[in-house]
PDB file of N, CA, C and O in Angstrom:
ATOM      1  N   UNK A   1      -3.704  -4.192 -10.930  1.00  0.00           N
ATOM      2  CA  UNK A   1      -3.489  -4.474  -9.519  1.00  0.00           C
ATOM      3  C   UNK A   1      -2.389  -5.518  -9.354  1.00  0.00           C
ATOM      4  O   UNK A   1      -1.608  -5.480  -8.403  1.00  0.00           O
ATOM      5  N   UNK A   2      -2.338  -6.714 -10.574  1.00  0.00           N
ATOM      6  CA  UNK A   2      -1.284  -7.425 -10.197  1.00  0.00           C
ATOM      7  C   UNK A   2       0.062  -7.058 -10.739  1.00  0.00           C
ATOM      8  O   UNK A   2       0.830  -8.000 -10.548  1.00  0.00           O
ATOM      9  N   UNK A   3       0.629  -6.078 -11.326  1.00  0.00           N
ATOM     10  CA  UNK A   3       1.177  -5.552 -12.123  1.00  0.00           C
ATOM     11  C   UNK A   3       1.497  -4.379 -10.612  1.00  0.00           C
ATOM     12  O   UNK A   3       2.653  -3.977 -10.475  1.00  0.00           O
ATOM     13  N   UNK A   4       0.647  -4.020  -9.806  1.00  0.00           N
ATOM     14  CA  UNK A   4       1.512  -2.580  -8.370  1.00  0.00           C
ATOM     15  C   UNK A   4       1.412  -4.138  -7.354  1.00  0.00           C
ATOM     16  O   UNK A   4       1.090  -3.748  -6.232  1.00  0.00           O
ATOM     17  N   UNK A   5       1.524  -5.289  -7.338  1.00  0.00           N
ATOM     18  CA  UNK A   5       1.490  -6.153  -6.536  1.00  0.00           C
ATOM     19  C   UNK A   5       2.925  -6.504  -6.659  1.00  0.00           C
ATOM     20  O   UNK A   5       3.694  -6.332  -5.714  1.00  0.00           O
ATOM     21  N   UNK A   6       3.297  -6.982  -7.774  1.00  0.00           N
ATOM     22  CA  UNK A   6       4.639  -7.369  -8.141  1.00  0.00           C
ATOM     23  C   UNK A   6       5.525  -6.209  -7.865  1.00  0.00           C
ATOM     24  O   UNK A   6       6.631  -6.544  -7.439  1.00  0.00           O
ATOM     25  N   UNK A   7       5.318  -4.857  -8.004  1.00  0.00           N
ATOM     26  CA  UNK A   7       6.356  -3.773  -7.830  1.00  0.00           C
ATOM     27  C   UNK A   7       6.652  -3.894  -6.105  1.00  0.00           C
ATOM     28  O   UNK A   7       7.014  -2.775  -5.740  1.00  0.00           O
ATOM     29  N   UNK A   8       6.639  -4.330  -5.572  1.00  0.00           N
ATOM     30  CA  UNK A   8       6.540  -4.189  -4.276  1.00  0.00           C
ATOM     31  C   UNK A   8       5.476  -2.769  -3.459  1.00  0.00           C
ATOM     32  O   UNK A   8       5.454  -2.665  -2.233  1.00  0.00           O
ATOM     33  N   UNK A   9       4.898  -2.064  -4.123  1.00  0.00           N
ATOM     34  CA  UNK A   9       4.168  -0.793  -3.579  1.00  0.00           C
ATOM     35  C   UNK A   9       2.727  -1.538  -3.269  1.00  0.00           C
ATOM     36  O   UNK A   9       2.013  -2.268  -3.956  1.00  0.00           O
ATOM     37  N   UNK A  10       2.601  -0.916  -1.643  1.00  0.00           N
ATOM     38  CA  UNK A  10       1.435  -0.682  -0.971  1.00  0.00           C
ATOM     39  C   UNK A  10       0.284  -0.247  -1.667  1.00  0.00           C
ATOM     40  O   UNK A  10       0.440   0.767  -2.348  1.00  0.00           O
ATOM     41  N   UNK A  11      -0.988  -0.844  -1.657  1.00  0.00           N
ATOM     42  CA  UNK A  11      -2.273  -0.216  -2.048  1.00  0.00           C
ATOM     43  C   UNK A  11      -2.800   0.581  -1.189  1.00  0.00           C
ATOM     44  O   UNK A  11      -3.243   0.020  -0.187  1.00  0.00           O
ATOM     45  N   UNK A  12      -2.892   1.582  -1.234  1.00  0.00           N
ATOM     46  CA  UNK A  12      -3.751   2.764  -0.073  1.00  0.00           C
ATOM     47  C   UNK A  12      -5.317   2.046   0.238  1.00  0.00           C
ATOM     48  O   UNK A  12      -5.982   1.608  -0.701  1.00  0.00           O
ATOM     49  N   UNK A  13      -5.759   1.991   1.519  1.00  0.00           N
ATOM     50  CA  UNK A  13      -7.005   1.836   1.863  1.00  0.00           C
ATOM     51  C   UNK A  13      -8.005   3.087   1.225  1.00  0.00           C
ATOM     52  O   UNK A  13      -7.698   4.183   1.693  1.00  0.00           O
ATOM     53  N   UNK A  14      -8.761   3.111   0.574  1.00  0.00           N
ATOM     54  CA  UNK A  14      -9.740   4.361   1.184  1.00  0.00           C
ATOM     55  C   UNK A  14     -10.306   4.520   2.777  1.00  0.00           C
ATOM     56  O   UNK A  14     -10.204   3.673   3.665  1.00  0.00           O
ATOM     57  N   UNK A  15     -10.946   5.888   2.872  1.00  0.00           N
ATOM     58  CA  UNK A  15     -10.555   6.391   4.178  1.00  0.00           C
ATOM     59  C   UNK A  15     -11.503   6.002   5.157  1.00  0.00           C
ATOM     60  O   UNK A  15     -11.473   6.198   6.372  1.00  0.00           O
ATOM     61  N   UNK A  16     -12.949   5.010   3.964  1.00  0.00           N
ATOM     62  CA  UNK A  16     -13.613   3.978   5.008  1.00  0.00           C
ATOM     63  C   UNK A  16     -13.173   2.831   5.460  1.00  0.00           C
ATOM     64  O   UNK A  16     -13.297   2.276   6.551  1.00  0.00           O
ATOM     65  N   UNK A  17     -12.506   2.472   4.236  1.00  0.00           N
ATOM     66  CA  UNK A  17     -11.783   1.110   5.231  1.00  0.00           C
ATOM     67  C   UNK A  17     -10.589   1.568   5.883  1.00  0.00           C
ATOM     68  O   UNK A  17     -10.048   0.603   6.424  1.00  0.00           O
ATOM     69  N   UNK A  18     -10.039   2.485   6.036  1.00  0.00           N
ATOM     70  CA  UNK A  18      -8.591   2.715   6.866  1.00  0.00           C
ATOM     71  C   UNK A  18     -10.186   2.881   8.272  1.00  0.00           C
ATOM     72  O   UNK A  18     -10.396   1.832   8.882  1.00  0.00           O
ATOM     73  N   UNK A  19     -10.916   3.834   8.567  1.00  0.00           N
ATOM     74  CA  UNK A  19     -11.469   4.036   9.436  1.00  0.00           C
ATOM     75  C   UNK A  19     -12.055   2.808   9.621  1.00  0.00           C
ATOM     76  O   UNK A  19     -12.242   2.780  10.838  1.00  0.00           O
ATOM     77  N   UNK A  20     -12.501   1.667   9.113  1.00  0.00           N
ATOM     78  CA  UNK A  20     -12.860   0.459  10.060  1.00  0.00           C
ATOM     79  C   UNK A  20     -12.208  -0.251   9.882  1.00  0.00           C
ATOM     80  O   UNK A  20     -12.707  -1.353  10.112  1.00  0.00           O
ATOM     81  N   UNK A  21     -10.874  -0.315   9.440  1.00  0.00           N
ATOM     82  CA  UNK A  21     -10.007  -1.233  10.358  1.00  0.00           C
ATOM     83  C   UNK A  21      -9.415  -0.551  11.288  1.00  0.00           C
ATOM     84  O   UNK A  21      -8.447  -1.177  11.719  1.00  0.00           O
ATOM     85  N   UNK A  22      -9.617   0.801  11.961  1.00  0.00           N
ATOM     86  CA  UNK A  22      -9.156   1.015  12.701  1.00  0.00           C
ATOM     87  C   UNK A  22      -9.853   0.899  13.805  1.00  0.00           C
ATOM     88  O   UNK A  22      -9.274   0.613  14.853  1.00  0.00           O
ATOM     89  N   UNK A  23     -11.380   1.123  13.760  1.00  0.00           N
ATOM     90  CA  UNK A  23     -12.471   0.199  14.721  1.00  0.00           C
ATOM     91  C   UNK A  23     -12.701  -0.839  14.731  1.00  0.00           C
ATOM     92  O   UNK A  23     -13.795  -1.030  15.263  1.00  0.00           O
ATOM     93  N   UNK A  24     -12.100  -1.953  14.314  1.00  0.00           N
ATOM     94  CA  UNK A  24     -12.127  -2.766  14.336  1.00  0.00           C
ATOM     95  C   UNK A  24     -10.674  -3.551  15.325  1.00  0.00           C
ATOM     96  O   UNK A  24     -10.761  -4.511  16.090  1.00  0.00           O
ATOM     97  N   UNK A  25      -9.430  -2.756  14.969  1.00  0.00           N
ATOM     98  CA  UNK A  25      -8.788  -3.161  16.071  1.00  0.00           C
ATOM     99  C   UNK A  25      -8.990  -2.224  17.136  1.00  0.00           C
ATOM    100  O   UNK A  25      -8.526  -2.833  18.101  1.00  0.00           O
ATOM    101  N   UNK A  26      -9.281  -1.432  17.434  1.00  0.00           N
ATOM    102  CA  UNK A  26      -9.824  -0.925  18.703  1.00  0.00           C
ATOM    103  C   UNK A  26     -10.606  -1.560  19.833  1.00  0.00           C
ATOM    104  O   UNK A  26     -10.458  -1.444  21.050  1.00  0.00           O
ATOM    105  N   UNK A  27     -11.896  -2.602  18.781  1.00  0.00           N
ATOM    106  CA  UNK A  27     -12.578  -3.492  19.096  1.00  0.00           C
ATOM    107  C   UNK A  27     -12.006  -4.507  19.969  1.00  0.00           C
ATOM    108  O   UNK A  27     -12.307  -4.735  21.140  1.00  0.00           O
ATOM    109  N   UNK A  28     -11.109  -5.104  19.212  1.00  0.00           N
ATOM    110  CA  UNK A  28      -9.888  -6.083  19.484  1.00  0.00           C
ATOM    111  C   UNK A  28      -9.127  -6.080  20.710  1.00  0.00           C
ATOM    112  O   UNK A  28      -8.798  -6.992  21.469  1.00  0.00           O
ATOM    113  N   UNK A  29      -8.877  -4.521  20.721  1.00  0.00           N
ATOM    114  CA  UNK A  29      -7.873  -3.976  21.959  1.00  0.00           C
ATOM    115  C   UNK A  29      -8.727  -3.831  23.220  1.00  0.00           C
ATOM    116  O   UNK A  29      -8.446  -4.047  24.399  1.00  0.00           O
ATOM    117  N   UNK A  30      -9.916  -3.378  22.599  1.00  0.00           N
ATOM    118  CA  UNK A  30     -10.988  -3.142  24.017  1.00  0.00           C
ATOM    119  C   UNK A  30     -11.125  -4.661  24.590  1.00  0.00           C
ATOM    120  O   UNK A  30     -10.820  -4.917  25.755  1.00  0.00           O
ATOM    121  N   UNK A  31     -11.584  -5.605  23.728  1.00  0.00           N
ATOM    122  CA  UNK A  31     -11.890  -7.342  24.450  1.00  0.00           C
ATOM    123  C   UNK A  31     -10.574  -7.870  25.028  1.00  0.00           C
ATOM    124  O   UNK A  31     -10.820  -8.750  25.852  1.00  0.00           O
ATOM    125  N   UNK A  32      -9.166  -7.624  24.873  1.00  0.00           N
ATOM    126  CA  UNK A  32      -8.039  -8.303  25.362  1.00  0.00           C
ATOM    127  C   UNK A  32      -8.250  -7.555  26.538  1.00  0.00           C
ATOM    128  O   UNK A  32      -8.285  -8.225  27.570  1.00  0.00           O
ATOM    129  N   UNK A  33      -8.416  -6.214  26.654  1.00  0.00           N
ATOM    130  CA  UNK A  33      -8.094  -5.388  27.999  1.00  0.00           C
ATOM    131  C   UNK A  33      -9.231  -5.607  29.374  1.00  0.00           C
ATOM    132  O   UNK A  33      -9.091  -5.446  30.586  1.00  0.00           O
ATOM    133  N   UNK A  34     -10.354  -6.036  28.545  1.00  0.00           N
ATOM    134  CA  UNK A  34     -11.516  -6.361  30.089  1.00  0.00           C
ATOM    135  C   UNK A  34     -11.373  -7.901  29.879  1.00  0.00           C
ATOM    136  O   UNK A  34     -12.202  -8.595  30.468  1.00  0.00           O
ATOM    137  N   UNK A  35     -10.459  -8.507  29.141  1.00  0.00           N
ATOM    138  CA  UNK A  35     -10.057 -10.114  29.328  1.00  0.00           C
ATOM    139  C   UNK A  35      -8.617  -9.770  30.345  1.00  0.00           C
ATOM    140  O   UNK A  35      -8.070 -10.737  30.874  1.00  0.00           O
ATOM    141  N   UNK A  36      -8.365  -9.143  30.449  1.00  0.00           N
ATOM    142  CA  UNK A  36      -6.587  -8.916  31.158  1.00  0.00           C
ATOM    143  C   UNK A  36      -6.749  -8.264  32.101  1.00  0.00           C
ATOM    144  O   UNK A  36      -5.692  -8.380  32.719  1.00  0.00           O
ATOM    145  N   UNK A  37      -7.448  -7.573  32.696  1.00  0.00           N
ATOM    146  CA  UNK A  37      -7.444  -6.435  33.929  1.00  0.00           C
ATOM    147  C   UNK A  37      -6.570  -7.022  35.096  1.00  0.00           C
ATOM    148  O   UNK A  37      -5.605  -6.476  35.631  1.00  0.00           O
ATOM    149  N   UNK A  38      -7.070  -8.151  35.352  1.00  0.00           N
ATOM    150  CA  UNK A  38      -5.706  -8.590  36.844  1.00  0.00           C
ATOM    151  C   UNK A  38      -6.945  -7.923  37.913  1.00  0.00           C
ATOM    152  O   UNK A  38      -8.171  -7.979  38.002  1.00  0.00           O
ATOM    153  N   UNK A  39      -5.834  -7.290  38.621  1.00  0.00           N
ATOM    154  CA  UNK A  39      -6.688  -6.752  40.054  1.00  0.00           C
ATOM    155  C   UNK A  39      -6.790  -5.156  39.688  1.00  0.00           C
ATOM    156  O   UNK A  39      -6.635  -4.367  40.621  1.00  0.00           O
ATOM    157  N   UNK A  40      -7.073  -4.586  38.222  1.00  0.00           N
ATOM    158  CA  UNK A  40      -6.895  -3.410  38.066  1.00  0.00           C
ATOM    159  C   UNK A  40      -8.138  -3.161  37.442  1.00  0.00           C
ATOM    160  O   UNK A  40      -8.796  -4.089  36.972  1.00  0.00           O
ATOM    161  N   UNK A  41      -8.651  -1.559  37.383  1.00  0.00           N
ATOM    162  CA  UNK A  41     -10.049  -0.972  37.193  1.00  0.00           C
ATOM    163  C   UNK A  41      -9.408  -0.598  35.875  1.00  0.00           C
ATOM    164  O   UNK A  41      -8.195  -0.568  35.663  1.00  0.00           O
ATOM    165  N   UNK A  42     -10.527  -0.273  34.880  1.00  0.00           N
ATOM    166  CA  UNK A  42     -10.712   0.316  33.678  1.00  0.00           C
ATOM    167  C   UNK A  42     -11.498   1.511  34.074  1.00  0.00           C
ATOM    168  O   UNK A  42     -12.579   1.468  34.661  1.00  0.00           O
ATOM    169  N   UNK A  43     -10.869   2.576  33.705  1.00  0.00           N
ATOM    170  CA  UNK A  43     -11.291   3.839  34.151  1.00  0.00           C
ATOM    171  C   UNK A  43     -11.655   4.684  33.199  1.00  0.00           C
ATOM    172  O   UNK A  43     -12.170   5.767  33.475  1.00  0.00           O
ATOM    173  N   UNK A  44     -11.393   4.220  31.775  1.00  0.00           N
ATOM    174  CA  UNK A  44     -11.415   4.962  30.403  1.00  0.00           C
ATOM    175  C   UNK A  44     -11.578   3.935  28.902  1.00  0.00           C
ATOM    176  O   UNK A  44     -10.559   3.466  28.394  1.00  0.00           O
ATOM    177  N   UNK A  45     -12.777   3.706  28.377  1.00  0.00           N
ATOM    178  CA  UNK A  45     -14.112   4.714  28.936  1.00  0.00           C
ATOM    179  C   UNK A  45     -14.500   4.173  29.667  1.00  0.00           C
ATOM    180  O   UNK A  45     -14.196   3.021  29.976  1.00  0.00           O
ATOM    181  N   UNK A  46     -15.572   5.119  30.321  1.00  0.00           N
ATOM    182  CA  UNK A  46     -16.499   4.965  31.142  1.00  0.00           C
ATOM    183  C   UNK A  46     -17.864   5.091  30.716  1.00  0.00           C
ATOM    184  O   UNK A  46     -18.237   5.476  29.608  1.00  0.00           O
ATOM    185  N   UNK A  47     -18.540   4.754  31.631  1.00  0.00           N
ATOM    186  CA  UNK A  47     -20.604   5.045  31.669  1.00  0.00           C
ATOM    187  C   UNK A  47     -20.758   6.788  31.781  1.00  0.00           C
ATOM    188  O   UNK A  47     -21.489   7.556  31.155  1.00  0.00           O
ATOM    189  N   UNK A  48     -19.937   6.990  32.649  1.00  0.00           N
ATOM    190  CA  UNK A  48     -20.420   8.478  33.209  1.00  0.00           C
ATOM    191  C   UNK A  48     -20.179   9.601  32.037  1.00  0.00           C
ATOM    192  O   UNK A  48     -19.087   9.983  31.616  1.00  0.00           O
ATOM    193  N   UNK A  49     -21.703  10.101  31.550  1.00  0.00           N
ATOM    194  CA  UNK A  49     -21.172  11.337  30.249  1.00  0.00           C
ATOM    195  C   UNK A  49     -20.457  12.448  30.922  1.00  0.00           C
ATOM    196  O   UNK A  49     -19.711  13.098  30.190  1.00  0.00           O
ATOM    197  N   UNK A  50     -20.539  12.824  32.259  1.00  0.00           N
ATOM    198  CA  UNK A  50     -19.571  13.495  32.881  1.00  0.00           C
ATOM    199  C   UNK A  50     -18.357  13.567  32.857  1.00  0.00           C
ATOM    200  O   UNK A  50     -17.745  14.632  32.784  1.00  0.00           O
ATOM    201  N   UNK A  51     -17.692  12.125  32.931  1.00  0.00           N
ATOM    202  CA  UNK A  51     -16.178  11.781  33.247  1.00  0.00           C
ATOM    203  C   UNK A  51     -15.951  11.921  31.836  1.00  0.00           C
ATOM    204  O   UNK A  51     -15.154  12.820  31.566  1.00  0.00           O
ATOM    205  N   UNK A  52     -16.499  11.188  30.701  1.00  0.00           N
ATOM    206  CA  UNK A  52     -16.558  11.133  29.356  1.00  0.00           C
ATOM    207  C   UNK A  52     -15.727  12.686  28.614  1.00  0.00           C
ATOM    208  O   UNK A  52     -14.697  12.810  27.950  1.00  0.00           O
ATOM    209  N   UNK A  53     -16.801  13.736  29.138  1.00  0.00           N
ATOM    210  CA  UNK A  53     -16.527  15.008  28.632  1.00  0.00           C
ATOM    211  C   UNK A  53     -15.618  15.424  28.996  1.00  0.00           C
ATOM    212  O   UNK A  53     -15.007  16.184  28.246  1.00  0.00           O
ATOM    213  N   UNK A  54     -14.940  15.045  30.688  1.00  0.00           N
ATOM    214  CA  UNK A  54     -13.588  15.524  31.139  1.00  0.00           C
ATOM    215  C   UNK A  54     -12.471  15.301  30.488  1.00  0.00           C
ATOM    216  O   UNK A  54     -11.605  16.072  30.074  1.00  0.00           O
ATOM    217  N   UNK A  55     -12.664  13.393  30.413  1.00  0.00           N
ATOM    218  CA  UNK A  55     -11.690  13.159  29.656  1.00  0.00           C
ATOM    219  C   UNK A  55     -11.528  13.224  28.356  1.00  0.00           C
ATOM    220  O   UNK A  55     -10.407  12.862  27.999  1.00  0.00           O
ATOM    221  N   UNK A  56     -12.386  13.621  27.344  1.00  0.00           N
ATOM    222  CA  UNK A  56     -12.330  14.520  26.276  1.00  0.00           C
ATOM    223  C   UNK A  56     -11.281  15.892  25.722  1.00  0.00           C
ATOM    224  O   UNK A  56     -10.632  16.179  24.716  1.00  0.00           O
ATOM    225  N   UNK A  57     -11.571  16.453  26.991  1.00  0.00           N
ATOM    226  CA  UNK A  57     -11.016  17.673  26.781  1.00  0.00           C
ATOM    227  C   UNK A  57      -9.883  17.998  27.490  1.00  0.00           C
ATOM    228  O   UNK A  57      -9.268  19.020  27.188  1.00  0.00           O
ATOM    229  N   UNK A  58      -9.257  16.797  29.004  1.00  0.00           N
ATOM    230  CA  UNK A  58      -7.999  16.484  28.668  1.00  0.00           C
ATOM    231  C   UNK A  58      -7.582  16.041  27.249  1.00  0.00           C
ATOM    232  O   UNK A  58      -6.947  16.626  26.372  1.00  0.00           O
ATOM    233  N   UNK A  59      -7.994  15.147  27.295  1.00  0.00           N
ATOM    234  CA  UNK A  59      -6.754  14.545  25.552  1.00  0.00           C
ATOM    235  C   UNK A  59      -6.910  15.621  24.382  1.00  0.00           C
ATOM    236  O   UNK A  59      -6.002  15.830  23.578  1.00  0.00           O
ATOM    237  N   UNK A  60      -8.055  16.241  24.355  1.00  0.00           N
ATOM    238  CA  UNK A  60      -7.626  17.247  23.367  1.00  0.00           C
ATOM    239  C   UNK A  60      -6.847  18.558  23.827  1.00  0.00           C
ATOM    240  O   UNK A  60      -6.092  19.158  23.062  1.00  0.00           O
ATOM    241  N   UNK A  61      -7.037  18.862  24.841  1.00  0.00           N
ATOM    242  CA  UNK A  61      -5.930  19.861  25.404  1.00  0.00           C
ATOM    243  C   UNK A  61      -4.562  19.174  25.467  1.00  0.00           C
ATOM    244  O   UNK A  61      -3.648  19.912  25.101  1.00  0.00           O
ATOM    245  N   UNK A  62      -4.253  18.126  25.785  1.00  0.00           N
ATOM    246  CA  UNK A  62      -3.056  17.218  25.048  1.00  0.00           C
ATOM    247  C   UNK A  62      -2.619  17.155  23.905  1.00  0.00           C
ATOM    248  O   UNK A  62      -1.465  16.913  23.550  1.00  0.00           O
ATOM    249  N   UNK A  63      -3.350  17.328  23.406  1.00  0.00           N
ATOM    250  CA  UNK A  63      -2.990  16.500  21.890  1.00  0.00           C
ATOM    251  C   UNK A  63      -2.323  18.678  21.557  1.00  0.00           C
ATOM    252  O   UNK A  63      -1.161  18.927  21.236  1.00  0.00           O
ATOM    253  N   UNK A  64      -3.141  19.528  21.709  1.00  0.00           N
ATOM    254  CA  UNK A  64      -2.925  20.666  21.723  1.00  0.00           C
ATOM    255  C   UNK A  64      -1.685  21.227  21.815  1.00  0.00           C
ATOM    256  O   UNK A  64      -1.043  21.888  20.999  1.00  0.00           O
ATOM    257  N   UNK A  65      -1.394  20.797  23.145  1.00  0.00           N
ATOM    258  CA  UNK A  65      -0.046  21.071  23.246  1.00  0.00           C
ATOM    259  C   UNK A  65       0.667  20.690  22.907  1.00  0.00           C
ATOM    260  O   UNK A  65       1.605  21.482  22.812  1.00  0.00           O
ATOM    261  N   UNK A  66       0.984  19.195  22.398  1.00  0.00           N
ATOM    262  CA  UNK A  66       1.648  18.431  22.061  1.00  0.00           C
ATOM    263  C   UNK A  66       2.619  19.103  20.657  1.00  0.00           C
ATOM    264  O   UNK A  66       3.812  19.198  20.368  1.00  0.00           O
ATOM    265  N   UNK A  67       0.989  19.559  19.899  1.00  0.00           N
ATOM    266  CA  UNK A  67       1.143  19.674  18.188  1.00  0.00           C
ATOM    267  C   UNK A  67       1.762  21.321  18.743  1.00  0.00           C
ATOM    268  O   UNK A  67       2.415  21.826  17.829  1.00  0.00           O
ATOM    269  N   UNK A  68       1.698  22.211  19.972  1.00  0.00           N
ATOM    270  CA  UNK A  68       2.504  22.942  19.617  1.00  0.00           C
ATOM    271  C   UNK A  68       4.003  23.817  20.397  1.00  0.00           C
ATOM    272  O   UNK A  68       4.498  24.940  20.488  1.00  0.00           O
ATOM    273  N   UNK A  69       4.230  22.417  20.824  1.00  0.00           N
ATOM    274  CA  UNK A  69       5.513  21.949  21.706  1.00  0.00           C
ATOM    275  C   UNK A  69       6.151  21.300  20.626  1.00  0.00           C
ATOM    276  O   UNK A  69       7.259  21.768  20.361  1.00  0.00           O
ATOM    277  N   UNK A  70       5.661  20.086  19.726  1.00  0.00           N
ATOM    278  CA  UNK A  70       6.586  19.591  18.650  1.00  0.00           C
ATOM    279  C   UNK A  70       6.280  20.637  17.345  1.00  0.00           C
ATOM    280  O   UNK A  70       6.989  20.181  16.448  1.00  0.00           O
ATOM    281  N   UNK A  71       5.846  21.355  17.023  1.00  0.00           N
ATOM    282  CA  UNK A  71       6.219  22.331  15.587  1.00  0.00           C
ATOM    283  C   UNK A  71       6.240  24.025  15.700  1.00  0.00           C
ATOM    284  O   UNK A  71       6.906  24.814  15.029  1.00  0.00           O
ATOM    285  N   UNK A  72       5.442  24.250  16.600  1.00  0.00           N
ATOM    286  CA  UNK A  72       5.807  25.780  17.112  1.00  0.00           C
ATOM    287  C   UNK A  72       5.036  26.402  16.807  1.00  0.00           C
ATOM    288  O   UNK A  72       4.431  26.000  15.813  1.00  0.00           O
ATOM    289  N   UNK A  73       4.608  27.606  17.364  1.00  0.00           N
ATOM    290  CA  UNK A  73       3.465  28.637  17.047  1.00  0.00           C
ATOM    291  C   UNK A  73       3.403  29.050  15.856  1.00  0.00           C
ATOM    292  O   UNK A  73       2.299  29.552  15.644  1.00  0.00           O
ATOM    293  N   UNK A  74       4.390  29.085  14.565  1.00  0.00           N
ATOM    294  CA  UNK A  74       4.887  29.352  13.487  1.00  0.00           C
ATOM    295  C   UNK A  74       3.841  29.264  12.165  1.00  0.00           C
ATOM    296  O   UNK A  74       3.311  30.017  11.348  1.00  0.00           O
ATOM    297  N   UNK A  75       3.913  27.666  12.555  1.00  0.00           N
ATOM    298  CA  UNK A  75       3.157  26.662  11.701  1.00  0.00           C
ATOM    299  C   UNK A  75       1.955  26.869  11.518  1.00  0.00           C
ATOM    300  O   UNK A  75       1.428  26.556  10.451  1.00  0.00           O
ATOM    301  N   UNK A  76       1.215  27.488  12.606  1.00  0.00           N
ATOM    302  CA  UNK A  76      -0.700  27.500  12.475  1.00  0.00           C
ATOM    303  C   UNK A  76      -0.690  28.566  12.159  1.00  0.00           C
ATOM    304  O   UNK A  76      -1.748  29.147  11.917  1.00  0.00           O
TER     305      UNK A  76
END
């Protein structure tokens, strides 16, 4: 380890700690944002499993198009 420290190369997380440090700044991002609101509502997330599921399936119908607007019907 001190021997790929000195080479200058990155150690890869495994894919539990890449996944909680990524909940973990999420965490982070969620407490600055209901510390910062101003005169503005947080609309996402929400309480409501209703709104929850809507906005679910916007962002994945987003994300959808996204992946096939940037690489093309080709690819899948």
């Amino acid at each position: 380890m001190q021997k790929r420290m000195l080479t200058g190369k990155k150690v890869k997380l495994t894919p539990e700690e890449r996944e909680a440090k990524i909940e973990e700044k999420n965490e982070e991002r969620e407490l600055f944002e209901k510390d910062n609101l101003g005169k503005y509502k947080m609309i996402y997330p929400c309480e409501s499993l209703d709104k929850m599921y809507n906005y679910g399936e916007l962002l994945k119908t987003a994300k959808e198009n996204w992946e096939e607007f940037t690489t093309g019907k080709r690819r899948k």
